[in-house]
C-alpha positions, 0 to 999 in steps of 0.5 A: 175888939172895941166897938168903933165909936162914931165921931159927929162934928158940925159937917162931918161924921167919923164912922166905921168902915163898911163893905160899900165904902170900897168904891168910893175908896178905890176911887180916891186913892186911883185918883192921881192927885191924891196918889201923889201923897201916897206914894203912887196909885192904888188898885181896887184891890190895894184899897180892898187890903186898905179897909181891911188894914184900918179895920185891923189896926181898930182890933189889935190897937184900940183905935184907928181910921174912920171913913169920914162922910158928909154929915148932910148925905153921907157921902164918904169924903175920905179916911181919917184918924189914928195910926201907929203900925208897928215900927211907926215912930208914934201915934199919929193922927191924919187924913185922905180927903178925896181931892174933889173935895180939898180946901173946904176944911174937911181935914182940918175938921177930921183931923182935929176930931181926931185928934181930940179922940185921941187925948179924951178917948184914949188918953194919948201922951201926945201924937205926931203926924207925918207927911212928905216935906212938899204937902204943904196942904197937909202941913197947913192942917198940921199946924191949924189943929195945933201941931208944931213942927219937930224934926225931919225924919225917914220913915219907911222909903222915905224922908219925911216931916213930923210935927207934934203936939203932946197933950199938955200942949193941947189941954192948954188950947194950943193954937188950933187946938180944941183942948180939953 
């Protein structure tokens, strides 16, 4: 398994997950605002199998998500990063902010250190992000770290949008993103 390397960005660090992040965890994914995009609340246990999922998708993939914090205190904010289960229709980067936290900016920031992980780091061919048609907060993030809408799809139980940048697109500096 490849260490998780941290991510520092002007407000936000992208870190590894730790055992003390689970509080905080289970508190955003009971919080209804937040369950709405995840398809229903989350138990402490649920969110206990949750970090063990993103620390397990970081040793069988090579990259994953990341707890993203306040840079200034450290207060874990939400998750971010990359993403690809098996049968998952590509890399995909995205985001959970706590909704305490929604509109500043933090997925916006998350979501485009992410993504510029993904084609320095990783060297992605191109990455896709998923959400359900009526997040059209999500969508805004979508597009403001350079992702274009391309197609409808069902994923899992559900239909869903996926928008998409390949890397080209994003070493060109498309709009929102941060290129290479």
């Amino acid at each position: 398994m490849r260490d998780i390397p941290t991510l520092t960005t002007a407000r936000l660090v992208l870190r590894a997950w730790r055992e003390d992040d689970l509080d905080a965890f289970a508190e955003i994914q009971a919080d209804d605002r937040a369950a709405r995009w995840l398809g229903g609340r989350r138990s402490r246990d649920d969110s206990w199998r949750g970090m063990a999922l993103h620390l397990g998708h970081w040793a069988l993939r090579g990259y994953g998500q990341w707890v993203v914090a306040d840079r200034a205190g450290g207060r874990m904010l939400g998750r971010a990063g990359l993403w690809r289960p098996e049968g998952w229709p590509g890399l995909e980067v995205g985001w959970l902010i706590h909704p305490d936290h929604w509109g500043r900016g933090y997925a916006t920031e998350a979501g485009r250190a992410s993504l510029d992980w993904a084609f320095t780091a990783l060297g992605a061919d191109e990455a896709i992000s998923i959400t359900l048609p009526g997040n059209t907060a999500s969508r805004r993030v979508m597009t403001k770290i350079g992702l274009t809408f391309d197609r409808d799809e069902r994923v899992g139980d559900l239909d869903q949008v996926v928008y998409r940048i390949t890397h080209s697109e994003w070493r060109a500096g498309a709009p929102g993103a941060s290129g290479g």
